[in-house]
Phi, psi and omega in degrees: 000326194268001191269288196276343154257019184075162184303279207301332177299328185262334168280331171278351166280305182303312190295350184266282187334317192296275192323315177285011176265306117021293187277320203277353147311310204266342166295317196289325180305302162325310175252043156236003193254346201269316209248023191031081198217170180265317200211154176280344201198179180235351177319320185235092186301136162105341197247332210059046171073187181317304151335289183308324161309332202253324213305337212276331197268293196335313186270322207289293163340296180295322169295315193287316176295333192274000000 
């Protein structure tokens, strides 16, 4: 990636996916504070399941692949 974009286009690519990583934490946080629950799950005692784990990737991926 950094051969066909460049440093900076790839240090700005990463900074944004980093921000939308973020942002996709603080959505999920949002709607478990909008329906009121602690954790999305129970799978994983202690973590708050799969979800809680994952969220911050939910938004992040997809941006990064596009």
């Amino acid at each position: 990636m950094i051969d066909s974009w460049g440093i900076a286009n790839t240090f700005l690519a990463l900074m944004f996916c980093s921000l939308m990583s973020i942002a996709g934490d603080l959505i999920a946080s949002k709607a478990k504070r909008t329906i009121a629950i602690k954790d999305f799950g129970n799978l994983l005692p202690g973590h708050g399941g799969i979800l809680d784990r994952i969220d911050s990737h939910l938004v992040c991926i997809p941006i990064f692949f596009f």
